[in-house]
NUSETI-592809 format. One record per residue (C-alpha): x, z, y. Coordinates in pm, whole numbers, plus 32768, in hexadecimal, padded with zeros to 4 digits. Example, Ala and Ser with C-alpha at 12.3 -4.5 7.8 and 13.67 -1.06 7.14 Angstrom:
! NUSETI-592809
84CE830C7E3E855782CA7F96
This chain:
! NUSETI-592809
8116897E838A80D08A8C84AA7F6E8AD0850D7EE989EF85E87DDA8A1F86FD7D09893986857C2C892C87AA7D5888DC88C07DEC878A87CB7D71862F88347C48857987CD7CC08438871D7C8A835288317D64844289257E4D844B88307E8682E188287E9B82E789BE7F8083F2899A807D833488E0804D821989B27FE18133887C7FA47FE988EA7EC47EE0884B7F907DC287B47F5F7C4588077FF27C678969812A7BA7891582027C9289A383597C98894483E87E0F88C285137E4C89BB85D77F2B889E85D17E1387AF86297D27889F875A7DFF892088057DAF87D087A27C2587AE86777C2A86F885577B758791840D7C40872382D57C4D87A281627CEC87AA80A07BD8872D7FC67C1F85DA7FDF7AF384EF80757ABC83A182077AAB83AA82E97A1082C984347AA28283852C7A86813C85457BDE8085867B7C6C8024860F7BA37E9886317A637F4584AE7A6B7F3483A079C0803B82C17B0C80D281C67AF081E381A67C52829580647C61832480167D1C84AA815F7D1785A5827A7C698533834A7DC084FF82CE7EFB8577839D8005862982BD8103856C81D080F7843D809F81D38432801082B9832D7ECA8373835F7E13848282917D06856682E57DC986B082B37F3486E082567FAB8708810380ED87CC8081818487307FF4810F85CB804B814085117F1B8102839E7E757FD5837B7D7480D383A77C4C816A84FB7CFA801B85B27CF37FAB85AB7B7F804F86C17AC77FEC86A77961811E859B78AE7FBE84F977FB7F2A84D97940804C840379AB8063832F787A7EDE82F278A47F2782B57A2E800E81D279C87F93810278B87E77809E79977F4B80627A7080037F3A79C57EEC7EC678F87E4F7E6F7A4E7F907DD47AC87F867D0679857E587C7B79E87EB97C527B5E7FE57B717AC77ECA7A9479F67DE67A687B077DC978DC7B8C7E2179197CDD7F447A077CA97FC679427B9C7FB378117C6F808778B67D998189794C7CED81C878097C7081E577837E15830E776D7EFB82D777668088842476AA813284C7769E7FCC849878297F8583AB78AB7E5A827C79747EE182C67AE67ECB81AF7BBE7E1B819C7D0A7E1480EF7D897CCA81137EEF7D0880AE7EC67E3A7F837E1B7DEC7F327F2C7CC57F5E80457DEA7E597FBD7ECC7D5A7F697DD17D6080E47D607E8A813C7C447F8E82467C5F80BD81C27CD7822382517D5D81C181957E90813A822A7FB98032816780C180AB8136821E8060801B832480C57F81845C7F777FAA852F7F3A80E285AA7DB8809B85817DB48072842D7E4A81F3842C7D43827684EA7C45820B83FB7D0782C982BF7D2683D683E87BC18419840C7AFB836583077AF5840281B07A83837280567947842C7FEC796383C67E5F77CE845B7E6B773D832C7F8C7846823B7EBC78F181F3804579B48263816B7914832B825F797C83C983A979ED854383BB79438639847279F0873E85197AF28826845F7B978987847A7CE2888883D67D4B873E84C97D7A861C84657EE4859584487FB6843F84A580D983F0843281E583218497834C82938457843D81B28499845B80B983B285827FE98404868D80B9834885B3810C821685C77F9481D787297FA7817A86E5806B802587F78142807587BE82447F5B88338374806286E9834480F4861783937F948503826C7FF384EE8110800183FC806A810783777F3580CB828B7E32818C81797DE3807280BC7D0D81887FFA7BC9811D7FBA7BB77F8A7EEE7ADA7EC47DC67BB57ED77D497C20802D7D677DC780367EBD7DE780B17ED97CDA81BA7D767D6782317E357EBF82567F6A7E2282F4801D7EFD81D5812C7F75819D81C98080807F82E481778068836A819E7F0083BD83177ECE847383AF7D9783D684C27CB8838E86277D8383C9855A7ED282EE85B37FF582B484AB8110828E859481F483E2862881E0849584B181EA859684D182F68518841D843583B58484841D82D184E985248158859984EC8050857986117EF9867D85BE7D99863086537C6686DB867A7B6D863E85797A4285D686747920852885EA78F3846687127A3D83B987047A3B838A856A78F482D885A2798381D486707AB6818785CD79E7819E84627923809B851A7A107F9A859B7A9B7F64841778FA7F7783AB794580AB82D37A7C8035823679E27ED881AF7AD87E42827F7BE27EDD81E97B727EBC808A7AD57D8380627A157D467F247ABB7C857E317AE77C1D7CD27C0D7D1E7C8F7B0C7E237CF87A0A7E117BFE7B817DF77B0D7C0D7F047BA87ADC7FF87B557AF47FC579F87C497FD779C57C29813E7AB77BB481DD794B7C6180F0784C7CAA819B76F87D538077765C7EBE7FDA765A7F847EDC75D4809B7F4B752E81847E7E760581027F247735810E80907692827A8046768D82A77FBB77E781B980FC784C82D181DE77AF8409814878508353815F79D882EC82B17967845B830B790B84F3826C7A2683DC83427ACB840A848A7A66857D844B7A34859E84C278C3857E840D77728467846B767784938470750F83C783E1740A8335850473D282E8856E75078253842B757D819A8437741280C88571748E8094851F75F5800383BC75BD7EF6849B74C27EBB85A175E57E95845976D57D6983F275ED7DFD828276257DC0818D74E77ECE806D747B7DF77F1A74737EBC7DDB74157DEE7D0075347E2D7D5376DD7CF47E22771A7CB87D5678727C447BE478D27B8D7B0779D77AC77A7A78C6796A7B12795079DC7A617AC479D3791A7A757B1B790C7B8D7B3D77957C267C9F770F7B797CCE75A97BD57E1075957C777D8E74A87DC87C7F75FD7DE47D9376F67DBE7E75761E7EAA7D9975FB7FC27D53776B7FA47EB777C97FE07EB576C980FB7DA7777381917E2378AF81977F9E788281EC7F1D776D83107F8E788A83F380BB78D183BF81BA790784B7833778AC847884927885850785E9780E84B8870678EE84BA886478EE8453892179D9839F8A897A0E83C98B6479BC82888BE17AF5820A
């Protein structure tokens, strides 16, 4: 990146005037979508649409955005997915490990189990367990963006202070701040020319990624974000002022990170040193497909010692301690509750 003058960039809030961001909820229609057919507004709500899987997802925020957002508080080169910045190969098994021994437990918990076991108009509910395991704090391949250029601006100038145990606002910096965004539309298509997948992860059966109105590109091994073809970077001067307020309006990140049960599970699964053997060898097949190389026995033999991981016979993670309601009308009404908004239409798709 060429040296910036920091003190002639934007505070956050010009920034956002500057590229004419509006605030959702105005039902405006987008003209360019609208050019080709498609009928799309502004409105936030929950939206149901039938993935590519013939699965039921509800992508929370505007229907489908023009642009997705990511914001960070300085840039980073290369700008990678949780997975893509640990080195060590024992670091990554760890990473990932953790990683599925929390999704395990996602998959066992009452209300998860209860919607993937749903259909909405005759299609199953779509869950996203990597998606779910990315936003409550594993390494992933995924990367986080979202479709509410808000949301940005708090990642943009708020930064986790792992000392206070919280988000807090950032002073002023000789390095801005940095937004990114991108067209989604034709990462969508998983054309592998493009080297990432994007993907609405939107409303899930716990509450962190609809809160976030998220959304995730999947990158490959040594692929930076920043480099994707379409993308566009927008710096910032880091002002206190303007961090304040925004930190503010989502009451330090609480309403972005609600508190949950998968919280208190997700911290102890964060330093886990136990696996099944079943999901040791589901850990080595992602981390394979990962790195794009086979391991032999071996070599897998000496990195799960490095790794410090122990082979248990029983998954290291429950909800026992929760006491989690599981009567089916409770779990119903729950998901009635929280799809009650959801916006649908019909549409017709050609025969082939």
């Amino acid at each position: 990146m060429a040296k910036l003058d920091v003190l002639n960039l934007p505070t956050i809030d010009q920034l956002k005037q500057r590229l004419n961001i509006a605030d959702p909820g105005l039902g405006n229609v987008h003209p360019g979508y609208r050019a080709i057919g498609f009928h799309v507004d502004d409105m936030e709500a929950q939206h149901a649409i039938v993935s590519i899987h013939g699965e039921m997802q509800f992508n929370t925020g505007v229907e489908f955005p023009d642009l997705v957002y990511r914001g960070q508080v300085q840039e980073f080169d290369p700008c990678l997915p949780g997975l893509g910045r640990l080195r060590r190969l024992e670091e990554k098994l760890a990473a990932v490990c953790r990683n599925i021994a929390f999704e395990d437990a996602i998959r066992a918990h009452p209300y998860v189990n209860h919607c993937s076991n749903q259909t909405f108009n005759g299609y199953p509910l779509h869950i996203n367990y990597q998606g779910l395991a990315q936003h409550y704090g594993f390494h992933t391949d995924m990367l986080d963006v979202t479709s509410n250029f808000d949301v940005a601006m708090f990642f943009a100038c708020c930064e986790w202070s792992a000392k206070d145990g919280c988000y807090l606002p950032v002073a002023f910096r000789q390095k801005p701040g940095v937004i990114y965004g991108i067209e989604p539309a034709v990462y969508s298509m998983g054309l592998a020319e493009l080297n990432a997948e994007f993907s609405f992860i939107g409303w899930q059966p716990l509450p962190r990624p609809a809160q976030q109105r998220a959304s995730a590109f999947t990158l490959p091994a040594g692929q930076c974000f920043a480099k994707l073809p379409g993308v566009k970077r927008a710096y910032f001067r880091h002002d206190e002022k303007a961090a304040e307020r925004v930190w503010r309006a989502f009451d330090g990140g609480d309403a972005l990170f609600p508190e949950d049960e998968a919280v208190e599970l997700s911290r102890l699964a964060q330093d886990l040193g136990v696996v099944t053997e079943a999901q040791l060898a589901r850990a080595w097949r992602m981390l394979e497909t990962w790195e794009g190389r086979p391991f032999k026995k071996n070599r897998r033999k000496n990195v799960l010692k490095a790794s410090g991981l122990k082979v248990v016979e029983k998954a290291p993670l429950n909800w026992a301690r929760f006491n989690l309601p599981s009567k089916p009308e409770k779990l119903r009404a729950r998901l009635n509750s929280e799809l009650d908004n959801v916006r649908f239409r019909m549409a017709y798709t050609p025969p082939m």
